[in-house]
C-alpha positions in Angstrom: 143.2 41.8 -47.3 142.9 43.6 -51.0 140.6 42.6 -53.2 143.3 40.9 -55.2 143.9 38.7 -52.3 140.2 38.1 -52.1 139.8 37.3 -55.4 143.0 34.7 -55.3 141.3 33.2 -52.3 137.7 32.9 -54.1 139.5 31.4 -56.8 141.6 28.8 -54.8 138.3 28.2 -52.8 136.3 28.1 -56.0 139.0 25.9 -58.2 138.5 22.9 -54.7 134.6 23.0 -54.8 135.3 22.4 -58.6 137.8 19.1 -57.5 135.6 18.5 -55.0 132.4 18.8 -57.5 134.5 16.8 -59.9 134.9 14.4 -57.3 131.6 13.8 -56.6 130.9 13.1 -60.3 133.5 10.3 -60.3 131.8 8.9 -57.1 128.2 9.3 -58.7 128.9 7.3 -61.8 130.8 4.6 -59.8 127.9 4.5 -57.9 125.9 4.4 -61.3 128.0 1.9 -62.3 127.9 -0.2 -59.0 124.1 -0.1 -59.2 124.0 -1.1 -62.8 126.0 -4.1 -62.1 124.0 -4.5 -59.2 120.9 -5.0 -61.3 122.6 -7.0 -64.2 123.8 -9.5 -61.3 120.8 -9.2 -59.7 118.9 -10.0 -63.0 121.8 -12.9 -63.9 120.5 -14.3 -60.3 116.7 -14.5 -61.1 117.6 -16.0 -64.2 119.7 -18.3 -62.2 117.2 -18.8 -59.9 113.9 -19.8 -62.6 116.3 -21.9 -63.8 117.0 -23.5 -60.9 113.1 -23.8 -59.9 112.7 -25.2 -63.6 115.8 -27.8 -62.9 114.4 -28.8 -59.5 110.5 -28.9 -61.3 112.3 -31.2 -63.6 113.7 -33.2 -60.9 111.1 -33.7 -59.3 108.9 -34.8 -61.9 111.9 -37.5 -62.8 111.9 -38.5 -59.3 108.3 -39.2 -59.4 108.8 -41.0 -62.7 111.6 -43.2 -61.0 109.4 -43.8 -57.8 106.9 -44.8 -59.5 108.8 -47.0 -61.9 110.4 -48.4 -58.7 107.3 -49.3 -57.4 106.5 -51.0 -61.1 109.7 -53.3 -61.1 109.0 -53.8 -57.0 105.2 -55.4 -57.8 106.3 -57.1 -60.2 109.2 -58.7 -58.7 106.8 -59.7 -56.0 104.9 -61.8 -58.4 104.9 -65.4 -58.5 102.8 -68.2 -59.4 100.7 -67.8 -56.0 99.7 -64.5 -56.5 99.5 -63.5 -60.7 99.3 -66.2 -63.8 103.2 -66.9 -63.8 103.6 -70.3 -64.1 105.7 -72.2 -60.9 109.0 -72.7 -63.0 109.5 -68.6 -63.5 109.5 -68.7 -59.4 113.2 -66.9 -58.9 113.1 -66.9 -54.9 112.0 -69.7 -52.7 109.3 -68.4 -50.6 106.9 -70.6 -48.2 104.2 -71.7 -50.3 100.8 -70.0 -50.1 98.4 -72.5 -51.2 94.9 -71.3 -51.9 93.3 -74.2 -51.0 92.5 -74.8 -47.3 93.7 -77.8 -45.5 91.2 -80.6 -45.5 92.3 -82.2 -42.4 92.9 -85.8 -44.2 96.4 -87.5 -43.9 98.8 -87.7 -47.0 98.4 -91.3 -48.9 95.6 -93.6 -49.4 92.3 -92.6 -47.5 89.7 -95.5 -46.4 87.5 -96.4 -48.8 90.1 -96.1 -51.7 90.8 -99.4 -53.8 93.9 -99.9 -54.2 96.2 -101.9 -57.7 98.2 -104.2 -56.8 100.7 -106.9 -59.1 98.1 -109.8 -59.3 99.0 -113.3 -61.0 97.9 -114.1 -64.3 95.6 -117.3 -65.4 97.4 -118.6 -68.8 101.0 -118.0 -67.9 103.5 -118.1 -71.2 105.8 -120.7 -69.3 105.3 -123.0 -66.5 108.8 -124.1 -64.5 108.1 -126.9 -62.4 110.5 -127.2 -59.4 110.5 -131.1 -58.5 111.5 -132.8 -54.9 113.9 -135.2 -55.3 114.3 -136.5 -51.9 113.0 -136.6 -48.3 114.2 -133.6 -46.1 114.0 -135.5 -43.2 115.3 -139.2 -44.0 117.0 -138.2 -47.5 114.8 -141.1 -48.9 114.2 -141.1 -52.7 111.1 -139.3 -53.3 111.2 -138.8 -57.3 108.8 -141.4 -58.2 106.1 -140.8 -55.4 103.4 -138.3 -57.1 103.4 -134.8 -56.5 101.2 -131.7 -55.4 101.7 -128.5 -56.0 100.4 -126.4 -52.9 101.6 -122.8 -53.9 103.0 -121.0 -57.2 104.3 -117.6 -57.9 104.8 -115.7 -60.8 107.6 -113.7 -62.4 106.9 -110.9 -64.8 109.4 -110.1 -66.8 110.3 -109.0 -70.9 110.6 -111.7 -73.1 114.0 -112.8 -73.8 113.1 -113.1 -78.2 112.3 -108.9 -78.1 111.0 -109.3 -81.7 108.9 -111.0 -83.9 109.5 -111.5 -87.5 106.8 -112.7 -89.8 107.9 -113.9 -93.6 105.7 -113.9 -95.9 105.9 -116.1 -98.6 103.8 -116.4 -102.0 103.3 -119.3 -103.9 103.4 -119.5 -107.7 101.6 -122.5 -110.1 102.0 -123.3 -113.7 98.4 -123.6 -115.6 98.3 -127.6 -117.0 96.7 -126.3 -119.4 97.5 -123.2 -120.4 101.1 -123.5 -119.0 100.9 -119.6 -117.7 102.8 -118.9 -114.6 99.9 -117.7 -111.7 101.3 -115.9 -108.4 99.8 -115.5 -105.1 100.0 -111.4 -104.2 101.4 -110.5 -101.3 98.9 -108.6 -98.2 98.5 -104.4 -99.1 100.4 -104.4 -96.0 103.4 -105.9 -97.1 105.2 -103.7 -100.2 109.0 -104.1 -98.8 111.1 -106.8 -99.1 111.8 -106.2 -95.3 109.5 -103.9 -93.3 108.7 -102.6 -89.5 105.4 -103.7 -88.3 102.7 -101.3 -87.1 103.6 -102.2 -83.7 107.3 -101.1 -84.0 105.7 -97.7 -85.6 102.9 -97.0 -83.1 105.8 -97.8 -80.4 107.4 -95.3 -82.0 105.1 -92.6 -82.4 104.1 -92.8 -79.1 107.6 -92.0 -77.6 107.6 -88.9 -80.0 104.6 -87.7 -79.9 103.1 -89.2 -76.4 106.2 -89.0 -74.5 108.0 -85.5 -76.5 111.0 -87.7 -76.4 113.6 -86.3 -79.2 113.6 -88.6 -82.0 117.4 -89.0 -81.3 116.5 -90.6 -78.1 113.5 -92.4 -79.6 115.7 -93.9 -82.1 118.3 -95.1 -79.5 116.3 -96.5 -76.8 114.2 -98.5 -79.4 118.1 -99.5 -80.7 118.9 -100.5 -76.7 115.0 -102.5 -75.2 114.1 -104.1 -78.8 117.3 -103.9 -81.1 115.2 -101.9 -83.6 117.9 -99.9 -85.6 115.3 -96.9 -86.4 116.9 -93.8 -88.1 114.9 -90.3 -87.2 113.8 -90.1 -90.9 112.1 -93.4 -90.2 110.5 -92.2 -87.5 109.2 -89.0 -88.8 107.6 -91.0 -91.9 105.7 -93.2 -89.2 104.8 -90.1 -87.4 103.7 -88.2 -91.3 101.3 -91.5 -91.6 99.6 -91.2 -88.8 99.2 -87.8 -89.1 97.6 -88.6 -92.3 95.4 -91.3 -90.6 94.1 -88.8 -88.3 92.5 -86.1 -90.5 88.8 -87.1 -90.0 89.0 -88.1 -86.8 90.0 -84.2 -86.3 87.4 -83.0 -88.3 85.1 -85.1 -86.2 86.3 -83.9 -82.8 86.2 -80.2 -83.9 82.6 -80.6 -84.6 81.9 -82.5 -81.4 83.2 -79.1 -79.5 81.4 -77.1 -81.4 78.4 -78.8 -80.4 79.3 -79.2 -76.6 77.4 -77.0 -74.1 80.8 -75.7 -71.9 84.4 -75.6 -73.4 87.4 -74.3 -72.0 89.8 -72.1 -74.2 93.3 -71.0 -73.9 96.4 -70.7 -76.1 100.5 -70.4 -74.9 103.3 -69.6 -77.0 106.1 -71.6 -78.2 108.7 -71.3 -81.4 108.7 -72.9 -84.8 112.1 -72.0 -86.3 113.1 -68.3 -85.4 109.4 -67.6 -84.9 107.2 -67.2 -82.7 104.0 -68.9 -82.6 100.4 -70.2 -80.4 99.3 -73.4 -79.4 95.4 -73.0 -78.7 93.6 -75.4 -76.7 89.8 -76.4 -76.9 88.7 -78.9 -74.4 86.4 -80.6 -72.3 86.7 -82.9 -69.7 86.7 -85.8 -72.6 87.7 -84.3 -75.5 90.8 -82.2 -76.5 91.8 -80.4 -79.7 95.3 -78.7 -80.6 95.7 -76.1 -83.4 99.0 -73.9 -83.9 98.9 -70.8 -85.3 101.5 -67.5 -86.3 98.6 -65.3 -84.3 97.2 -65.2 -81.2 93.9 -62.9 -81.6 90.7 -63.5 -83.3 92.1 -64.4 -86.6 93.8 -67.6 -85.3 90.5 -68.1 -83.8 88.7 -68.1 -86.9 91.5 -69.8 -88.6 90.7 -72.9 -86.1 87.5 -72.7 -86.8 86.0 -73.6 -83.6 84.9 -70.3 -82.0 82.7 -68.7 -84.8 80.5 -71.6 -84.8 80.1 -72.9 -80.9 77.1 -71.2 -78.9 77.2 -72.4 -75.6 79.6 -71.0 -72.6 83.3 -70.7 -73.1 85.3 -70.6 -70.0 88.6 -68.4 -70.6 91.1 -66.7 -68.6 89.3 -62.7 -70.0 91.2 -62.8 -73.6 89.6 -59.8 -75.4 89.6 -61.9 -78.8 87.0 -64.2 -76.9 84.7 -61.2 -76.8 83.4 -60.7 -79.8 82.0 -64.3 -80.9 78.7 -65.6 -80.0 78.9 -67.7 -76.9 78.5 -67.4 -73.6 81.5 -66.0 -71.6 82.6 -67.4 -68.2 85.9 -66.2 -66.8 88.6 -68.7 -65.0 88.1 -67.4 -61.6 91.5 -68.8 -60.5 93.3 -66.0 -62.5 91.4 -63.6 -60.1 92.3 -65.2 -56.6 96.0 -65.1 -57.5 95.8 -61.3 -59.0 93.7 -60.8 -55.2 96.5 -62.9 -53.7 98.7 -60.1 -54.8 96.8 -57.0 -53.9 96.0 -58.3 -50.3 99.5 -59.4 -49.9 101.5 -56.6 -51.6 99.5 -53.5 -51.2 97.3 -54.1 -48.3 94.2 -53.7 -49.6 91.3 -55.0 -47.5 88.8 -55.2 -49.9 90.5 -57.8 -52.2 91.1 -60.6 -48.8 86.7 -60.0 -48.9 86.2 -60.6 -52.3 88.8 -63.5 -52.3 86.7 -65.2 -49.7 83.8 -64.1 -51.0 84.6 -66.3 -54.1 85.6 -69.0 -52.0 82.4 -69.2 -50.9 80.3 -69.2 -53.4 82.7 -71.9 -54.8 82.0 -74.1 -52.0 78.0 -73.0 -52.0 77.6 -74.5 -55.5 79.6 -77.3 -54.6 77.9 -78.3 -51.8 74.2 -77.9 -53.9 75.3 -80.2 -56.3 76.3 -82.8 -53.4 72.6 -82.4 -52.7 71.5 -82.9 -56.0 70.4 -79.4 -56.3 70.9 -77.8 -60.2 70.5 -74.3 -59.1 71.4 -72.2 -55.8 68.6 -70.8 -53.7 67.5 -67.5 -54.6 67.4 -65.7 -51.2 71.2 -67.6 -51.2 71.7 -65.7 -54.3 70.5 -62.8 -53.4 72.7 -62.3 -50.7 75.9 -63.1 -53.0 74.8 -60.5 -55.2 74.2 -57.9 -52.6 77.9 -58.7 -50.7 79.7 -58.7 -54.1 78.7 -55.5 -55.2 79.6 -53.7 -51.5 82.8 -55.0 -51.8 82.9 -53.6 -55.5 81.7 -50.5 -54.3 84.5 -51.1 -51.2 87.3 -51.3 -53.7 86.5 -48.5 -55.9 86.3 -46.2 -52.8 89.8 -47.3 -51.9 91.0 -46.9 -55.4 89.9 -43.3 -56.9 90.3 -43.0 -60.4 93.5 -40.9 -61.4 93.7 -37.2 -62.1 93.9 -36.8 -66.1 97.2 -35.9 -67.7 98.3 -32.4 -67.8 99.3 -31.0 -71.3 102.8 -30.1 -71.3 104.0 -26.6 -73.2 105.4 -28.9 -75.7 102.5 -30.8 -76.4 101.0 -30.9 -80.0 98.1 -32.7 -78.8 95.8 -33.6 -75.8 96.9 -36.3 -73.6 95.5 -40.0 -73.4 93.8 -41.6 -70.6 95.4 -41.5 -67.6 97.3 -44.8 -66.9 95.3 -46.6 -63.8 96.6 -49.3 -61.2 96.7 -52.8 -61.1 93.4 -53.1 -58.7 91.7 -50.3 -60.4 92.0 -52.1 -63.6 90.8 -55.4 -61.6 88.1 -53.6 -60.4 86.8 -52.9 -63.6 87.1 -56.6 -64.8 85.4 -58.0 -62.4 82.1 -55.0 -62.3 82.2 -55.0 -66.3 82.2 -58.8 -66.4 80.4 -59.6 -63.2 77.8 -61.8 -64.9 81.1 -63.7 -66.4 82.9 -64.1 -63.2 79.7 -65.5 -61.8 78.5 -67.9 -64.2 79.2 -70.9 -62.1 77.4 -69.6 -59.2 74.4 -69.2 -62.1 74.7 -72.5 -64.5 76.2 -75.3 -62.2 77.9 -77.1 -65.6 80.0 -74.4 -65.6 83.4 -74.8 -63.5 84.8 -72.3 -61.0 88.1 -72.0 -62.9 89.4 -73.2 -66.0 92.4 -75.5 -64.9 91.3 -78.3 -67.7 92.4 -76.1 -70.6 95.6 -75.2 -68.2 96.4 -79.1 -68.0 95.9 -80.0 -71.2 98.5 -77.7 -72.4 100.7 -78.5 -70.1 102.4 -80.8 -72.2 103.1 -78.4 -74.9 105.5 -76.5 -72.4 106.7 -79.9 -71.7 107.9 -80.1 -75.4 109.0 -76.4 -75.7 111.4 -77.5 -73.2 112.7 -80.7 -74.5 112.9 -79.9 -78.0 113.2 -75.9 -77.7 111.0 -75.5 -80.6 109.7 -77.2 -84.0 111.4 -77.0 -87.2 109.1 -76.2 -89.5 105.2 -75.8 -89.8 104.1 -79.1 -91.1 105.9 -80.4 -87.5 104.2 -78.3 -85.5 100.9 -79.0 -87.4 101.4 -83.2 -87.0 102.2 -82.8 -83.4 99.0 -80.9 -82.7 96.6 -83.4 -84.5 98.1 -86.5 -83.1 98.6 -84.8 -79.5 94.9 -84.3 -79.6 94.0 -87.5 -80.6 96.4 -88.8 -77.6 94.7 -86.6 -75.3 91.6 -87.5 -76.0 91.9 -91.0 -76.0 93.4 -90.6 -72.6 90.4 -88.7 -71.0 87.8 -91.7 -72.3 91.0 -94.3 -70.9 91.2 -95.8 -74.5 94.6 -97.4 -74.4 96.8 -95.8 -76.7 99.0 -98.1 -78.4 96.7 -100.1 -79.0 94.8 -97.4 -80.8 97.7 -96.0 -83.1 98.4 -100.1 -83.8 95.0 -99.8 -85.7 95.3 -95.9 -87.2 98.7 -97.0 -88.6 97.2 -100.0 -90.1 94.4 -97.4 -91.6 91.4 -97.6 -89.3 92.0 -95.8 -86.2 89.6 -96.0 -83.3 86.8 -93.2 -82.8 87.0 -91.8 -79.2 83.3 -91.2 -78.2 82.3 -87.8 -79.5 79.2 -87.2 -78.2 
């Protein structure tokens, strides 16, 4: 081979290692390439994949939220009025009824022992109906003018068939001999209308209004259908406006009687006046009842009333913080604390709430049976022992119900988090060791109740209004009812009959309950 040859053949050799080489460029920077949008996708996939763990973070966190708002609505639908403070008409399921109170054993009805009322006859009888014998029921002989006897009689009580009673009053008018002037008798201060309703028609009246919360609608036709009264409602709300006028020292009077008592009970609900919404609050002994209404519920309705800033002795309430900062002696309904119990035992099984609900139970029925006794205080080894099992099952509870974790501060936050949001028996936990010496004031001072079910009955009623009427028209309504409501109530509690009683306050002198 020449050297020409050679040379061709380096060069052919040399011009394929160059391909080849150039080749191998071409494959280097697809594989450069390749791995570069290996590492973009690669980097596209972390991303992907933090925000994927941030999404799923996220969702969990709302799943949380949910679950625990879950287990919100689920508690709460579980309440009713056996185990929280809702009364028994919010009930939306029928359920057996749970009772708190034990079976005593007795059968339903009268027990032995118990005096009964009967329909007796009376002495003076408006009419007497003689029912002769006119002949012999054996021979038929004529019989009517032998004397009679009259071995048995029976009465009928019924409405009088004359339903009212009109009284005319007429004057008389003389001429002087002397003097020849013309002298006229005046009419009563009673009597300024040519034709008039009595006091009795009015207090009859009132009552059904204000006594009975019939509308004055109703009032006005079922005077129109028993008596034949033709009554307008405006009629009836003047009657009502007097009394209310009648009434205003007698209020004064009862206010101050409360204020002096040594145990009240206090509690408030809400009803409407117009588009508003307002509170009824109660103060009231076992024989003595007063109504205010008010646009607020806290303290300054309270002082508004009047009442609370000036009584000293112990005030039985269902834990209202605007009852904490007056002077008296606080006593908590105990009642409210067996039904929020109820629910804990019942709900979310805890044990320590069935022992503190019978531990209650039992003190209840300790005092109960000292004062059968005649005792005024409990024993203090008795005591002692209370003490000493109501604070285990304190300590119990609080064991079973750790306080929670604080807040975290989110990334976003601008400022540190609140306090941590705590559970229904942790928050009853603390209500009953912060107020311990309120919870047990009936096991300490024996004239103070276990519960405080009298202020719960006496406004019953106003509910029973809400409902018929829906709400009050105006202020000055609301206002009247209250006054004469307490009035009612009150006369009630001491049995003072009440028609007879509004007979005489819409005359102008009504009858003084006993305030002392």
């Amino acid at each position: 081979m020449t050297k020409d040859d050679e040379l061709d053949q380096l060069r052919s050799d040399n011009q394929i290692l160059y391909e080849a080489l150039l080749r191998k460029d071409e494959e280097l920077e697809q594989s450069q390439q390749a791995n570069e949008d290996l590492r973009e996708g690669l980097k596209q996939a972390l991303i992907a994949i933090g925000s994927g763990q941030e999404r799923v973070k996220a969702l969990e966190g709302l799943i949380d939220s949910q679950q625990e708002r879950i287990h919100t609505l689920e508690r709460q639908q579980a309440k009713d009025s056996h185990n929280s403070s809702l009364p028994p008409s919010s009930d939306r399921f029928v359920r057996p009824p749970k009772s708190l109170r034990h079976k005593s054993g007795k059968k339903a009805g009268g027990q032995p022992g118990h005096r009964g009322h009967h329909l007796r006859q009376v002495e003076t009888p408006d009419e007497v109906l003689i029912h002769p014998v006119r002949c012999c029921d054996y021979c038929q002989q004529d019989l009517r003018p032998q004397p009679a006897d009259v071995p048995e009689r029976r009465q009928v009580i019924d409405l009088p068939a004359k339903r009212l009673w009109v009284t005319e009053h007429r004057v008389e008018e003389k001429q002087c001999p002397r003097c020849f002037h013309l002298t006229r008798a005046p009419f009563p201060a009673a009597v300024s209308a040519p034709a008039q309703y009595g006091t009795s028609i009015q207090a009859v009246a009132t009552y059904l209004v204000e006594g009975q919360a019939v509308p004055y609608a109703r009032a006005s036709q079922l005077l129109q259908e028993l008596l034949g009264v033709r009554l307008s409602a405006g009629s009836i709300a003047s009657f009502v406006k007097t009394c209310h006028q009648q009434l205003a020292e007698v209020e004064s009077s009862l206010k101050a009687a409360l204020v002096k008592a040594n145990v009240i009970h206090q509690d408030e609900t809400g009803l409407r006046v117009g588009t508003t919404g307002w509170w009824v609050h109660v103060c009231s002994t076992d024989r003595l009842t007063h109504y205010a209404a008010h646009p607020r519920r806290g303290r300054t309705a309270l002082d508004a009333i009047g009442i609370a800033p000036q009584f000293g002795g112990t005030s039985v309430h269902d834990g209202f913080l605007s009852y904490q900062g007056y002077g008296f002696t606080q006593a908590l309904c105990n009642v409210h604390h067996l039904r929020e119990l109820t629910f804990l035992e019942e709900e979310l099984k805890q044990l320590w709430a069935r022992k503190m609900k019978e531990l209650l139970l039992e003190m209840k029925a300790e005092v109960e049976q000292a004062k059968v006794l005649g005792q005024h205080e409990l024993d203090v080894l008795v005591l002692a022992r209370f003490l000493r099992r109501y604070d285990q099952i304190l300590a119990e509870g609080y064991q079973a119900n750790p306080p929670p974790p604080a807040p975290r501060k989110s990334e976003q936050a601008k400022r540190t988090p609140g306090r941590a949001k705590q559970s229904p028996a942790r928050n009853l936990l603390d209500r009953l060791s912060g107020g311990k010496w309120a919870v047990l004031r009936f096991l300490l001072d024996f004239a103070v109740p276990f519960d405080n079910n009298q202020a719960e009955r006496d406004l019953r009623m106003i509910k029973v209004q809400q409902k018929v009427s829906g709400c009050f028209r105006t202020e000055q309504g609301v206002a009247i009812f209250c006054r004469i409501r307490s009035y009612l109530s009150t006369l009630r509690k001491q049995g003072i009959e009440l028609f007879s009683a509004l007979n005489h306050t819409l005359s102008g002198h009504p009858v003084l309950p006993a305030f002392a």
